[in-house]
Backbone of each chain as nested JSON, in Angstrom:
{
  "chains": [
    {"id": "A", "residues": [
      {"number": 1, "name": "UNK", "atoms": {"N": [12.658, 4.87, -5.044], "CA": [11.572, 4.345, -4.212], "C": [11.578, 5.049, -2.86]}},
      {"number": 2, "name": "UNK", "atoms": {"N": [10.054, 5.621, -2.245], "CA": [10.003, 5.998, -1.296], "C": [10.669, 5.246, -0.217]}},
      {"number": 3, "name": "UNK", "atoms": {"N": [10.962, 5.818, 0.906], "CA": [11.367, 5.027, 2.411], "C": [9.976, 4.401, 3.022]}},
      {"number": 4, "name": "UNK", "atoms": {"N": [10.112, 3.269, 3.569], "CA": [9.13, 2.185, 4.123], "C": [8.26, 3.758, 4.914]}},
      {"number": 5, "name": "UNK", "atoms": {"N": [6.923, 3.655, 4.584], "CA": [6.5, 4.776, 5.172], "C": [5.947, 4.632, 6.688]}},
      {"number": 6, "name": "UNK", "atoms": {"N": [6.032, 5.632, 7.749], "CA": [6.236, 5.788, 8.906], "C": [4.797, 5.868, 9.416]}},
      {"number": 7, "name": "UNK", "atoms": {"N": [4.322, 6.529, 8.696], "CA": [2.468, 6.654, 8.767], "C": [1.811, 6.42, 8.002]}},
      {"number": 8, "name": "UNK", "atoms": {"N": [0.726, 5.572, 8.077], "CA": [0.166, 5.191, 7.213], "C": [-1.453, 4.768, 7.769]}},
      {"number": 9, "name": "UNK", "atoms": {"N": [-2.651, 4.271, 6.291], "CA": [-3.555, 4.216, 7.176], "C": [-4.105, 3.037, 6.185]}},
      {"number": 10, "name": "UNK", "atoms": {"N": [-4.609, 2.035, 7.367], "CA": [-5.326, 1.144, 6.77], "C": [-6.929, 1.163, 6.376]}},
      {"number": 11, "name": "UNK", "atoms": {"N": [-7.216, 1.332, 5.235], "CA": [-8.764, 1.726, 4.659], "C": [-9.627, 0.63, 5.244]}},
      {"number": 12, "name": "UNK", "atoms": {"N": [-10.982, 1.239, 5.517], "CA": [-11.698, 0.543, 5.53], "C": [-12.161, -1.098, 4.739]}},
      {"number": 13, "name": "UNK", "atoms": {"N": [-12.632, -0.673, 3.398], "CA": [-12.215, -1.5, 2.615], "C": [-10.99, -2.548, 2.992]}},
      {"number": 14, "name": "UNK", "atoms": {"N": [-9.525, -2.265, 2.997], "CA": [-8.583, -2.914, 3.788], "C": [-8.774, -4.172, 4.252]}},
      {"number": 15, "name": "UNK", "atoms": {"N": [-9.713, -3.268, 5.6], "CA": [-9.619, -4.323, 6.753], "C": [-10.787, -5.356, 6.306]}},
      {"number": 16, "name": "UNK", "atoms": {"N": [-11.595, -5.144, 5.826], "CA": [-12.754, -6.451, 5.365], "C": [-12.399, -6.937, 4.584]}},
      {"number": 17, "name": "UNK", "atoms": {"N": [-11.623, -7.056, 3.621], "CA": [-11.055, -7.913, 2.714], "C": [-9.715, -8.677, 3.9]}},
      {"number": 18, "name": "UNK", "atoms": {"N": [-8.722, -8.014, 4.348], "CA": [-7.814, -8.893, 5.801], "C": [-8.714, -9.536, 6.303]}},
      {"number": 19, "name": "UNK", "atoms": {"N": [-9.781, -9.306, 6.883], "CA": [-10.647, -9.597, 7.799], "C": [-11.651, -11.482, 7.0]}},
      {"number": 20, "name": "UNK", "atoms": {"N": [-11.355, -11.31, 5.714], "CA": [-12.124, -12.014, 4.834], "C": [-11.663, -12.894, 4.467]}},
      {"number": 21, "name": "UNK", "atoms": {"N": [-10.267, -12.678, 4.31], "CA": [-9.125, -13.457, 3.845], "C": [-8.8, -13.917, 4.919]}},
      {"number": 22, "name": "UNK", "atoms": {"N": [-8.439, -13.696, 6.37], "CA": [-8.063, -14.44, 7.497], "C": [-6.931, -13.928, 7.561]}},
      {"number": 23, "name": "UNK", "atoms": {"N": [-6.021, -12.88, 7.527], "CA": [-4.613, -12.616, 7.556], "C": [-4.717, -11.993, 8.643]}},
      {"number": 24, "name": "UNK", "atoms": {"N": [-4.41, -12.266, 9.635], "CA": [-3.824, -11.18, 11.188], "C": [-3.326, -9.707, 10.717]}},
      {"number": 25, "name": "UNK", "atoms": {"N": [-4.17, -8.926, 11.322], "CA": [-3.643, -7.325, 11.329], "C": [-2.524, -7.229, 11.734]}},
      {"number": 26, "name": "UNK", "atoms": {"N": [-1.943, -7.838, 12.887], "CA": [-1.146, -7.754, 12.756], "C": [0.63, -8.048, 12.433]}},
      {"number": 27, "name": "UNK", "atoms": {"N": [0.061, -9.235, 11.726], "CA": [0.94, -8.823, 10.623], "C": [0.89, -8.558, 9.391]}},
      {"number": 28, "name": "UNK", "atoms": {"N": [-0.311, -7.772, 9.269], "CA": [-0.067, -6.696, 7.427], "C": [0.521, -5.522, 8.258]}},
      {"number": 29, "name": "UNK", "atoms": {"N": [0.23, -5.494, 9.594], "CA": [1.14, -3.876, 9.928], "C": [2.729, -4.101, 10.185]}},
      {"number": 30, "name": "UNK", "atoms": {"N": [3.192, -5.976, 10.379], "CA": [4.218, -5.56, 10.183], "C": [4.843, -5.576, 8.874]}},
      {"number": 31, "name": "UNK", "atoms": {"N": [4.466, -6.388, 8.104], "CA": [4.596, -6.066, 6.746], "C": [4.823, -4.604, 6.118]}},
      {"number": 32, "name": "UNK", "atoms": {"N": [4.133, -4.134, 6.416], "CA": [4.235, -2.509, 5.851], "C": [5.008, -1.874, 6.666]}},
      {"number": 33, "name": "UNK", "atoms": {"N": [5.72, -2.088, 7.894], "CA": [6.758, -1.679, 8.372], "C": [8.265, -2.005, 7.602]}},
      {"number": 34, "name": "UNK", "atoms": {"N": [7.895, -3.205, 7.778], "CA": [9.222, -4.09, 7.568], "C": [9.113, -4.738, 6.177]}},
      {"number": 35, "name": "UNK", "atoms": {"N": [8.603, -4.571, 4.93], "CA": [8.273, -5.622, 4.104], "C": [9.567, -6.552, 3.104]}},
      {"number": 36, "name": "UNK", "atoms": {"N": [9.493, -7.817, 3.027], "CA": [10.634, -7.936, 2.627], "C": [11.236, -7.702, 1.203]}},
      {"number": 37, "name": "UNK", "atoms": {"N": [10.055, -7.232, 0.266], "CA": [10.104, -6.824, -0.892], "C": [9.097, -5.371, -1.362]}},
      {"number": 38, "name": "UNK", "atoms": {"N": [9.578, -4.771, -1.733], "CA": [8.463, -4.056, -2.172], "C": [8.665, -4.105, -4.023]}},
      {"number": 39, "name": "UNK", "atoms": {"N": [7.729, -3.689, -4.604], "CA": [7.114, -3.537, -5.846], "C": [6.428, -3.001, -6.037]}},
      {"number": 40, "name": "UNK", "atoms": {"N": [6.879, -1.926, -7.434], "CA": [6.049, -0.744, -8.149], "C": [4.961, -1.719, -9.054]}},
      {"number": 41, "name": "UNK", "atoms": {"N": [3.469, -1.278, -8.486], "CA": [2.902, -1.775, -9.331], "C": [2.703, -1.103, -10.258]}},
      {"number": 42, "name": "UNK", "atoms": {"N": [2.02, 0.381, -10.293], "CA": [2.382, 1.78, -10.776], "C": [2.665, 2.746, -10.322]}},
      {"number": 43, "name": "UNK", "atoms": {"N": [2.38, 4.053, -10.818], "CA": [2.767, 5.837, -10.267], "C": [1.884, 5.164, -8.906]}},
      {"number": 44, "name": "UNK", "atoms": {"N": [2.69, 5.878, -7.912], "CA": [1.417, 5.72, -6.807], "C": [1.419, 4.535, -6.32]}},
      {"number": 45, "name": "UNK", "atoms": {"N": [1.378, 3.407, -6.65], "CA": [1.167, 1.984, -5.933], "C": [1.841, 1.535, -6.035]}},
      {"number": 46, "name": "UNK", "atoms": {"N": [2.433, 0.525, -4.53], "CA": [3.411, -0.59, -4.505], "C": [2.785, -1.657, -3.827]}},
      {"number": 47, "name": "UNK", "atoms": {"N": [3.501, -2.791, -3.813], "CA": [3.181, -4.256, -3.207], "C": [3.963, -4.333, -2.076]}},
      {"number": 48, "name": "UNK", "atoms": {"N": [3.956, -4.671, -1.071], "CA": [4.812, -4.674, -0.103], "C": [4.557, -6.072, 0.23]}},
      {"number": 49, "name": "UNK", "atoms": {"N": [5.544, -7.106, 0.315], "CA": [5.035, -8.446, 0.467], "C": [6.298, -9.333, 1.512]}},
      {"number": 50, "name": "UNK", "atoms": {"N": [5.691, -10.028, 2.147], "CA": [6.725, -11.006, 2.759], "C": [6.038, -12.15, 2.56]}},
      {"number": 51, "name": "UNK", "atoms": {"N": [6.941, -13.065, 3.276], "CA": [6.628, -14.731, 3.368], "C": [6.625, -15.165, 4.752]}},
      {"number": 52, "name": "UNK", "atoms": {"N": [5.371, -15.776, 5.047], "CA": [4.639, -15.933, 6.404], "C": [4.539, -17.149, 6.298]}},
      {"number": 53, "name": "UNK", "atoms": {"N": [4.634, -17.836, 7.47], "CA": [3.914, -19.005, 8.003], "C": [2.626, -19.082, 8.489]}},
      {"number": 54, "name": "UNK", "atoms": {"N": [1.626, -19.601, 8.399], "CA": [0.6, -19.377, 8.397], "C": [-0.452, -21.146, 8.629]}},
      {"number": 55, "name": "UNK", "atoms": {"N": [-0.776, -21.397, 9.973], "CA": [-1.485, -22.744, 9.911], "C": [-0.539, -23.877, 9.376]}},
      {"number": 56, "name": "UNK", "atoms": {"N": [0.904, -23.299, 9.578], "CA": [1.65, -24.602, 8.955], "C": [2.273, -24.544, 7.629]}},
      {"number": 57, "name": "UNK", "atoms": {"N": [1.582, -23.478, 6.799], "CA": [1.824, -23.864, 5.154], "C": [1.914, -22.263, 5.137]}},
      {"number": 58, "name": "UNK", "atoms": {"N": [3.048, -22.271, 4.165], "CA": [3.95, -20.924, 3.783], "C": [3.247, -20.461, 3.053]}},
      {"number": 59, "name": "UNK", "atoms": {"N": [2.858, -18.73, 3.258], "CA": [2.546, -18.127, 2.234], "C": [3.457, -16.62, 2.346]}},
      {"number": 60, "name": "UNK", "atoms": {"N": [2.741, -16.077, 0.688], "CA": [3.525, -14.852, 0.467], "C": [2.381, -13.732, 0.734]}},
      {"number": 61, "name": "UNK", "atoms": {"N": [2.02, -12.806, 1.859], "CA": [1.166, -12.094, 2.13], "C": [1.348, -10.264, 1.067]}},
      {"number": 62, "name": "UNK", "atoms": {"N": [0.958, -10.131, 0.366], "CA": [0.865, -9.464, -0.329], "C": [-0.383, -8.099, -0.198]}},
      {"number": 63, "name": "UNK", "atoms": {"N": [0.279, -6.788, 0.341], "CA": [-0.188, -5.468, 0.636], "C": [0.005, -4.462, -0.053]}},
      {"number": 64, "name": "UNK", "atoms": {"N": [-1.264, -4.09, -0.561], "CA": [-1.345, -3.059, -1.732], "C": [-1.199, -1.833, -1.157]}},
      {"number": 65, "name": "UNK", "atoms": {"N": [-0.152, -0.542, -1.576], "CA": [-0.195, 0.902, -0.786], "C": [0.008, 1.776, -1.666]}},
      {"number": 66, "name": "UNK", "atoms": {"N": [-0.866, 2.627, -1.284], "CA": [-1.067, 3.889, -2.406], "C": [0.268, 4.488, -1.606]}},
      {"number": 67, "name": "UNK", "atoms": {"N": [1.315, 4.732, -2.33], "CA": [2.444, 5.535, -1.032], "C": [2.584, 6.871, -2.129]}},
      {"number": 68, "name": "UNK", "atoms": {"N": [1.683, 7.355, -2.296], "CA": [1.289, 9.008, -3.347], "C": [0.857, 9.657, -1.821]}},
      {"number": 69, "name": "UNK", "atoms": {"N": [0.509, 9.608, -1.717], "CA": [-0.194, 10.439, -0.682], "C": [0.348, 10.398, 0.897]}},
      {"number": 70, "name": "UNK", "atoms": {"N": [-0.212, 11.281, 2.117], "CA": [0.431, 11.248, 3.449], "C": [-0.679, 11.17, 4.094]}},
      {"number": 71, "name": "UNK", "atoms": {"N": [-0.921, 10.153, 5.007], "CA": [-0.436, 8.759, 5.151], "C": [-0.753, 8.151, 4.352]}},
      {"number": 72, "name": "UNK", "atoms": {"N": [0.64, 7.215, 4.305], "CA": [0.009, 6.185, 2.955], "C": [-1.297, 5.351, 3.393]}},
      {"number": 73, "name": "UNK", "atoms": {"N": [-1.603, 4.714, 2.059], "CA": [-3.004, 4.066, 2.591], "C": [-2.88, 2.853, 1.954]}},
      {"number": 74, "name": "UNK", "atoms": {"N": [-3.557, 1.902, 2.67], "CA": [-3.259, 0.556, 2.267], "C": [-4.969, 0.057, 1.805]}},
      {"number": 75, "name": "UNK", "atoms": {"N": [-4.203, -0.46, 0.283], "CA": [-5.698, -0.307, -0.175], "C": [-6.703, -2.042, -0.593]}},
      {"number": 76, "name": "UNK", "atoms": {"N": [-5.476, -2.678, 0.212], "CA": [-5.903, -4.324, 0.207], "C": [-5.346, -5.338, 0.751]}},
      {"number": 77, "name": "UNK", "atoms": {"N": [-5.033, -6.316, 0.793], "CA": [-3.798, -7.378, 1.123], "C": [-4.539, -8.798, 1.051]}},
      {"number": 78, "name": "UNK", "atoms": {"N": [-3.725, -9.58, 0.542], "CA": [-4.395, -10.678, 0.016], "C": [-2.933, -11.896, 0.562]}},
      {"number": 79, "name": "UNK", "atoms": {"N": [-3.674, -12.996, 0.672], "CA": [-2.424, -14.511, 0.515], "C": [-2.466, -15.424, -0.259]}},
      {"number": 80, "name": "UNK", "atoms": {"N": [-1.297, -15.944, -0.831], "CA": [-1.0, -16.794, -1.607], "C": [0.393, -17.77, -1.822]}},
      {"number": 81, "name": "UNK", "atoms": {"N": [0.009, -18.932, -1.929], "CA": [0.741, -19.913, -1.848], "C": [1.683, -19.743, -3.002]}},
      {"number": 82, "name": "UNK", "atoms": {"N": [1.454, -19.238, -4.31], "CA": [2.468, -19.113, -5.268], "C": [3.335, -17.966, -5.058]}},
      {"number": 83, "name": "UNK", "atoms": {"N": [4.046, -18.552, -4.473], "CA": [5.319, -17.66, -3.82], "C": [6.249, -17.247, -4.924]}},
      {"number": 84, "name": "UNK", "atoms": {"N": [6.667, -18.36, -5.764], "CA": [7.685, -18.181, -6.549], "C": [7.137, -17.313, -7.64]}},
      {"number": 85, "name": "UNK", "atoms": {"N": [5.387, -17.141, -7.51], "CA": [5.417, -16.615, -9.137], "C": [5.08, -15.233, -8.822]}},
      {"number": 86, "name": "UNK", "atoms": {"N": [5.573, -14.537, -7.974], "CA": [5.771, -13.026, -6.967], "C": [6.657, -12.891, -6.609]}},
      {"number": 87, "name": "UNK", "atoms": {"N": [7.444, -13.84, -5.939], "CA": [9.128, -13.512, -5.665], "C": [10.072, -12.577, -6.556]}},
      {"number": 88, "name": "UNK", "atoms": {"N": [10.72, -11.812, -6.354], "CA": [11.623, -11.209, -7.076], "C": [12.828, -11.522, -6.812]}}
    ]},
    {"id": "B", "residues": [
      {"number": 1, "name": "UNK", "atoms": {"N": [-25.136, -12.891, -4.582], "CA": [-23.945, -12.487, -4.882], "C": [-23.982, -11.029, -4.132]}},
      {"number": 2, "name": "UNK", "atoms": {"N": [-22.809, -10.846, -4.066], "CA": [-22.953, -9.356, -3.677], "C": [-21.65, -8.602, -4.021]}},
      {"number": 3, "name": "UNK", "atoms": {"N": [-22.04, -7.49, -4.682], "CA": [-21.016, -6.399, -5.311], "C": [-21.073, -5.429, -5.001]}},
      {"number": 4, "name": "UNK", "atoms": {"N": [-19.947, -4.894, -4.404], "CA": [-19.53, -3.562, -3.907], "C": [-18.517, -3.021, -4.753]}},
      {"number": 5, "name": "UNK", "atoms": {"N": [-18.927, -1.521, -4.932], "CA": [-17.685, -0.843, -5.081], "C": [-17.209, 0.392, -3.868]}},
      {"number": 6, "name": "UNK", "atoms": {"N": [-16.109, 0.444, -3.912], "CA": [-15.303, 1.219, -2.802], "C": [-14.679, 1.959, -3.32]}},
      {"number": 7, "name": "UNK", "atoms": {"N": [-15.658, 3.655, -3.713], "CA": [-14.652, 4.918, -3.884], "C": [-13.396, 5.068, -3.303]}},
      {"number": 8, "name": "UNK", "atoms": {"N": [-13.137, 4.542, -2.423], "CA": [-11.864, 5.882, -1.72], "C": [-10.742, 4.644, -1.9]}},
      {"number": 9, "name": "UNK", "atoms": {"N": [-11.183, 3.538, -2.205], "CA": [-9.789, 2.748, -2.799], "C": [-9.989, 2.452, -4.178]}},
      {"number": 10, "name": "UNK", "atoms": {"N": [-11.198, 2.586, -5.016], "CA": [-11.633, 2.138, -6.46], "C": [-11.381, 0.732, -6.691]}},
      {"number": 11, "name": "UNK", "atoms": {"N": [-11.873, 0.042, -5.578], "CA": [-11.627, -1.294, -5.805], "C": [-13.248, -1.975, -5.84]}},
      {"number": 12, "name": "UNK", "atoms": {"N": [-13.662, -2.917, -6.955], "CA": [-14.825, -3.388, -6.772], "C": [-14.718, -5.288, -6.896]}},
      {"number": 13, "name": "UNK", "atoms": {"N": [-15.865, -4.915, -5.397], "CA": [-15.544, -6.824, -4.655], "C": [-17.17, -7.248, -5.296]}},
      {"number": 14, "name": "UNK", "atoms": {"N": [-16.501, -8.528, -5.754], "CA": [-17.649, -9.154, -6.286], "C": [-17.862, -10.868, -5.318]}},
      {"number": 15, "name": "UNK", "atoms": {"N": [-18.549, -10.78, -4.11], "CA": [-18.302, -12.09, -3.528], "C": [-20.058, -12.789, -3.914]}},
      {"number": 16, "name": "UNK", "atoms": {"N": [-19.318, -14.09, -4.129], "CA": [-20.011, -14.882, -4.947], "C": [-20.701, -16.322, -3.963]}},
      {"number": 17, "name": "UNK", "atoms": {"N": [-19.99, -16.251, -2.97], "CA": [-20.221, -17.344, -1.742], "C": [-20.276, -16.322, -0.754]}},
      {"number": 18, "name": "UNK", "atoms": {"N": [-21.172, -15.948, 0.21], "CA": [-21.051, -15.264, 1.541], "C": [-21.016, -16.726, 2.836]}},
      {"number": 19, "name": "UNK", "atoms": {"N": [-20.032, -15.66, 3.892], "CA": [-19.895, -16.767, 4.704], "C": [-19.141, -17.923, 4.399]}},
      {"number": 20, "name": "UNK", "atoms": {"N": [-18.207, -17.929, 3.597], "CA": [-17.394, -19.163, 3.22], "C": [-15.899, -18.226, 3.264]}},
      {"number": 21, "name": "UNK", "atoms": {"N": [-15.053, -19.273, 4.165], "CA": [-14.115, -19.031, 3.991], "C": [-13.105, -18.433, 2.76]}},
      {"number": 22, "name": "UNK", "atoms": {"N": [-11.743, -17.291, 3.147], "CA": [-11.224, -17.69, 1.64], "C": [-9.822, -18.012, 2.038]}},
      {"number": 23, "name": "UNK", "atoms": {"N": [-9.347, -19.452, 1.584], "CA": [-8.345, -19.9, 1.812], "C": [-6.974, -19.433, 1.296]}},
      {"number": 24, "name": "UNK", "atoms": {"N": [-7.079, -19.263, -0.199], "CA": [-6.194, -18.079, -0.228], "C": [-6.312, -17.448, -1.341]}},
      {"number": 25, "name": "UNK", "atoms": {"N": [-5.728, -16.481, -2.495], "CA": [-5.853, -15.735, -3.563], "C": [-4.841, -15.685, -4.263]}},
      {"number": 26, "name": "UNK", "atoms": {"N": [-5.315, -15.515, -6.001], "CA": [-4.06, -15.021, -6.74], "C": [-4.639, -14.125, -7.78]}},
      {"number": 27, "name": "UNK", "atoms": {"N": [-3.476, -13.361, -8.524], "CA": [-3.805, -12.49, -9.339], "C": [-4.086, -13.364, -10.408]}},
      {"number": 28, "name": "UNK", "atoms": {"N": [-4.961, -13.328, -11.171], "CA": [-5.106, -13.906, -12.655], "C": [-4.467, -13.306, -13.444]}},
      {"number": 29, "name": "UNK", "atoms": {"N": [-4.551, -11.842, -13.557], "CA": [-3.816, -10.704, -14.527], "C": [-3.643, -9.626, -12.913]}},
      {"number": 30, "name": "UNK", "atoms": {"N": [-2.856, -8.959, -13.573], "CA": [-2.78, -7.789, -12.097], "C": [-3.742, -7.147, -11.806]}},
      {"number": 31, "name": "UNK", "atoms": {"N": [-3.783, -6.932, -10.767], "CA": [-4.991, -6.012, -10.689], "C": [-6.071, -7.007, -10.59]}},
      {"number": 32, "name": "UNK", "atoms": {"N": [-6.527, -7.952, -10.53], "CA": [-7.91, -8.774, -10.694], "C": [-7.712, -10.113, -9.594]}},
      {"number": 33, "name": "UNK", "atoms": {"N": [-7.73, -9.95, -8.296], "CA": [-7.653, -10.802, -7.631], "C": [-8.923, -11.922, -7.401]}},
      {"number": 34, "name": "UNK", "atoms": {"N": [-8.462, -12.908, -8.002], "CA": [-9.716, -14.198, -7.43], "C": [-9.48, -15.005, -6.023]}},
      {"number": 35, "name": "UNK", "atoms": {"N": [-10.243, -15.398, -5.261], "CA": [-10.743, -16.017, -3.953], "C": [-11.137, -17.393, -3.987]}},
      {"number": 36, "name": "UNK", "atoms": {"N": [-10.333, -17.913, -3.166], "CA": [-10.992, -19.368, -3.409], "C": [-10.77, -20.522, -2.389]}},
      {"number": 37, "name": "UNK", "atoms": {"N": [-12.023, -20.832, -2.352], "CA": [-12.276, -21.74, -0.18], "C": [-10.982, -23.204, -0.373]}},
      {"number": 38, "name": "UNK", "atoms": {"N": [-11.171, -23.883, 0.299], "CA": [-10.331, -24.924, 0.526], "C": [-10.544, -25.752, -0.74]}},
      {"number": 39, "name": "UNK", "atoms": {"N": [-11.736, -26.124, -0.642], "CA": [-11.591, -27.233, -2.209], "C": [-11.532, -26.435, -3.436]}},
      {"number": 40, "name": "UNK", "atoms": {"N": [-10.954, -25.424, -3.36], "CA": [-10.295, -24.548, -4.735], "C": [-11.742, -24.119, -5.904]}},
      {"number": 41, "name": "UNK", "atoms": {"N": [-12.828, -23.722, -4.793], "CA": [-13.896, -23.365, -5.452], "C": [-13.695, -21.74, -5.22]}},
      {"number": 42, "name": "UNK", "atoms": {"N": [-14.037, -20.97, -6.773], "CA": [-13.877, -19.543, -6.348], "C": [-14.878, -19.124, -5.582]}},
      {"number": 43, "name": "UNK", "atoms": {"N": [-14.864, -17.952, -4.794], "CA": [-15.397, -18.052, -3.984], "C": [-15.772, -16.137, -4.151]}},
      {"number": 44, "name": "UNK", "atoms": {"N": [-14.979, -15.633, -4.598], "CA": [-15.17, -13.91, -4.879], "C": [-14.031, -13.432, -5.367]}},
      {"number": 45, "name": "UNK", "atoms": {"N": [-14.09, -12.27, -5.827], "CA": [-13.257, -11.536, -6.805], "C": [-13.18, -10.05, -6.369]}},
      {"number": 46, "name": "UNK", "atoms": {"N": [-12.338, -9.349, -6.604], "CA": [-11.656, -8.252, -6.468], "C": [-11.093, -7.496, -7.486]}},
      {"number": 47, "name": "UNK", "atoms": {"N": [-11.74, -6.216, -8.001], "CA": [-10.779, -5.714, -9.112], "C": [-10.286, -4.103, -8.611]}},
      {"number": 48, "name": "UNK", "atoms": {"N": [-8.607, -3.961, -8.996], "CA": [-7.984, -3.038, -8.579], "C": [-8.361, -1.619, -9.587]}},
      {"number": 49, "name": "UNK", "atoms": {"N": [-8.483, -0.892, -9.141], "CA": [-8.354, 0.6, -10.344], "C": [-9.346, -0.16, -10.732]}},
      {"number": 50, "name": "UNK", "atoms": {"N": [-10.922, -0.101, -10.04], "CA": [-12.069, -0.441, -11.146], "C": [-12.526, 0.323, -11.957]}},
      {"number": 51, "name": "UNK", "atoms": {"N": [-12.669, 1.86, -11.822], "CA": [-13.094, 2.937, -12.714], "C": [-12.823, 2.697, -14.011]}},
      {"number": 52, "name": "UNK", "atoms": {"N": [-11.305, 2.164, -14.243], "CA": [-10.814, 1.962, -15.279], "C": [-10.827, 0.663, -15.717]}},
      {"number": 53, "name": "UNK", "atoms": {"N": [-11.261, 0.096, -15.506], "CA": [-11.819, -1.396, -15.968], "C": [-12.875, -1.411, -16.434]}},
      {"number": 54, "name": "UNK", "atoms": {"N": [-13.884, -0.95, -15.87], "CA": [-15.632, -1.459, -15.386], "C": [-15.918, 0.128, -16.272]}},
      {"number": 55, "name": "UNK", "atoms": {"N": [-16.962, -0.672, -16.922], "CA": [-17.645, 0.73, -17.96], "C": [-18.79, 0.846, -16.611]}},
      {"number": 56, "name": "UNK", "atoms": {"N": [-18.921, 2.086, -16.416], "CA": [-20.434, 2.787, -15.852], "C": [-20.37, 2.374, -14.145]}},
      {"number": 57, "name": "UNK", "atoms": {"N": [-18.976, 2.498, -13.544], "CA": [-18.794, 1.439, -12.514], "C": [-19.482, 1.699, -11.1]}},
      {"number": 58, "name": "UNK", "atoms": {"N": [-20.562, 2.579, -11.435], "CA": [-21.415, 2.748, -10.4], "C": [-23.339, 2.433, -10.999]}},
      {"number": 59, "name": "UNK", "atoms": {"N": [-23.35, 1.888, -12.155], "CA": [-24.083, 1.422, -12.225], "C": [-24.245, -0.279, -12.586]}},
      {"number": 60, "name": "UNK", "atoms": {"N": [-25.163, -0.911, -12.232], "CA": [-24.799, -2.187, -12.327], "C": [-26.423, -2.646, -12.858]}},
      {"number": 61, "name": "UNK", "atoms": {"N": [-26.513, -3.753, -13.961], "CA": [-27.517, -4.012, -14.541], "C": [-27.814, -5.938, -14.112]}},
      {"number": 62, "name": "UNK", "atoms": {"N": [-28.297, -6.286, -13.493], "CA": [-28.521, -8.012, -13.253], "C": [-29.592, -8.686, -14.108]}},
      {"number": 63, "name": "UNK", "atoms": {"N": [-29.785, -9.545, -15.416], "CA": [-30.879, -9.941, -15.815], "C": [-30.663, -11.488, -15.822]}},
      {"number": 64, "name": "UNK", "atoms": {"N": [-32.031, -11.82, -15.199], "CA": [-32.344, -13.481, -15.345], "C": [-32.429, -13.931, -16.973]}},
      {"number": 65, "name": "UNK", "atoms": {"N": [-31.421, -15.003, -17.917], "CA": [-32.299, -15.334, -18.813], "C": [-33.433, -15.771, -18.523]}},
      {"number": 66, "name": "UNK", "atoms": {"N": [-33.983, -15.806, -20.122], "CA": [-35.639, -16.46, -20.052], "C": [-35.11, -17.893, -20.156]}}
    ]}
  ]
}
């Protein structure tokens, strides 16, 4: 597995779906700094995910990254309360 | 409704409520994220690697039944 990548770029697309979903930019950027799990989804894509507090009620913020390419690119990020059924 | 697709990530958003919150999301199968407001009404959808999902994924056909 690649090293947590250093540059990276958040897509357009990206940010209106964050933006849609209500997740603070910034923290999907620290997420993708720091994430506390990552996962091969396939060649090319991983999940980079932690567990956030959020309005009180825990979730697992989940960031999609093409890490094939330079800068990686982050091609979504979504939240969800089923923590355990993503946890590794 | 409104459906987009997004070349440069191949992701196609299908939102079904505009202007409504989305409280939070899960994968149904991978790759196929559903949306859904507080009272757990879906609310829009998301599919990952649509090219490869979606036959013709830049054309899109809408018909009213009779």
């Amino acid at each position: 597995m690649k090293p947590d990548p250093v540059e990276y770029e958040i897509t357009d697309h990206a940010v209106f779906e964050i933006q849609r979903r209500g997740i603070p930019l910034d923290m999907v950027r620290a997420i993708v700094h720091k994430p506390e799990q990552r996962l091969m989804v396939r060649e090319g894509r991983e999940v980079f995910q932690s567990r956030v507090q959020m309005s009180g009620k825990r979730y697992l913020i989940r960031v999609f990254v093409d890490t094939d390419r330079a800068p990686a690119e982050v091609v979504t990020v979504y939240r969800t309360s089923k923590i355990d059924k993503y946890w590794r | 409704m409104k459906v987009t697709y997004d070349p440069k990530t191949d992701t196609l958003s299908m939102i079904l409520r505009e202007r409504t919150p989305v409280a939070e999301s899960d994968e149904d199968k991978p790759g196929v994220i559903l949306d859904y407001d507080d009272a757990g009404n879906l609310i829009s959808l998301e599919i990952l690697d649509a090219s490869s999902r979606v036959s013709d994924i830049r054309k899109m056909e809408f018909q009213m039944a009779a």
